[in-house]
N, C-alpha and C positions, 0 to 999 in steps of 0.2 A: 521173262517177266510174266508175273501171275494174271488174272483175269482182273481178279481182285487191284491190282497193284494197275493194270492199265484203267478201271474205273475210278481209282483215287487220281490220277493223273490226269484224267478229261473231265474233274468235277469243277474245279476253277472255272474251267471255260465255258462249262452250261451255265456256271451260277452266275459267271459275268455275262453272257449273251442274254439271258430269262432280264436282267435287269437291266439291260439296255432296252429291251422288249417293253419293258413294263419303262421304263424313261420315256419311250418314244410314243406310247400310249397316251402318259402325262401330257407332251409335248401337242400333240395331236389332239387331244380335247380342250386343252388350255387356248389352242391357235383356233379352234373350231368355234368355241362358245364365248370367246372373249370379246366386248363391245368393237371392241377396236381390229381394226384387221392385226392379222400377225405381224411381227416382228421383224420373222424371219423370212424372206421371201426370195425366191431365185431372181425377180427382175425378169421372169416369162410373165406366161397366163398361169394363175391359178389352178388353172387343170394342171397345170405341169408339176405343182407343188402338190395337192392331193397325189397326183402320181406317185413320184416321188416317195411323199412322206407313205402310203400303205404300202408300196415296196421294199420299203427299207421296215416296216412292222411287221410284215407278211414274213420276209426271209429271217425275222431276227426270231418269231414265235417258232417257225416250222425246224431253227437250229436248236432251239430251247428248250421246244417241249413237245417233237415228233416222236421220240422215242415212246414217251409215254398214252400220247395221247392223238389220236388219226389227224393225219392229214387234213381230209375231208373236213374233221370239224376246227381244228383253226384256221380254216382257210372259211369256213361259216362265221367262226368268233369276229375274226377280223370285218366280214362285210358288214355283218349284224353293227359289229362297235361303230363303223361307217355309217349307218343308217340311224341307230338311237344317237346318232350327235346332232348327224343330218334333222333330224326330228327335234331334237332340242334345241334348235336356233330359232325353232317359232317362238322360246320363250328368254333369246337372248337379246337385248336391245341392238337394236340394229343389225342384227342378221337374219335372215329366210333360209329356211330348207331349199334346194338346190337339187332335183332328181338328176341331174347332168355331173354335178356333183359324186352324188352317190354311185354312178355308171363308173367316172373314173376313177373313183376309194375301189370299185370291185376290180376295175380294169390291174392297178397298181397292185392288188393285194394275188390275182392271177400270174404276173409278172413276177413278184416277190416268190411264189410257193413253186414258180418255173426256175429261178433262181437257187433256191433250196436243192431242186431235184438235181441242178448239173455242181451245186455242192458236194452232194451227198453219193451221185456217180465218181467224182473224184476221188474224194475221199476211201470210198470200195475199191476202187483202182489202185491209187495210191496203197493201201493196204496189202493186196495182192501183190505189188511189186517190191515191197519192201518184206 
């Protein structure tokens, strides 16, 4: 198999994962800024669902678009995106900014790009053995 030919074979799965990425973005600001509380809720604390939801952002960006683009900085995009929502609920009815909040989007999104790294060690491994 060419280089080429193994690039055409792993572009489905970036262009599905970049788009769950960006889904779970949607999702994330819609549950953030919406009057009403979210929808979707684990049935914990709400710390638990911030968790959650920037770890499951964090790892779906850093599968998406590490290759192209540092670590470092989607692991910024993602807290920044945390903190401009955090910041726009001063002007959503009935929600306030939350710095507790925003600790655990960066907590979640540190988790998430920990997650990437034992991805992406398997994956090197996995290659090497096969």
């Amino acid at each position: 198999m060419t280089h080429i030919d193994s690039i055409l074979l792993r572009t489905p799965n970036v262009l599905l994962v970049r788009t769950a990425a960006v889904c779970a973005a949607v999702v994330i600001a819609f549950a953030s800024l919406s009057p009403q509380g979210p929808a979707i809720q684990s049935g914990l604390s709400d710390k638990v669902d911030h968790l959650a939801a920037y770890t499951v952002l964090m790892l779906l960006m850093a599968l998406g678009w590490s290759h192209r683009i540092g670590l470092g900085i989607l692991l910024g995009a993602a807290i920044g995106f945390g903190g401009l929502l955090e910041l726009l609920q001063a002007f959503s009815p009935g929600r306030q900014p939350d710095w507790a909040d925003l600790a655990v989007n960066s907590c979640g999104a540190l988790i998430g790009l920990a997650l990437a790294f034992l991805v992406f060690r398997q994956r090197r491994h996995g290659t090497r053995a096969g």
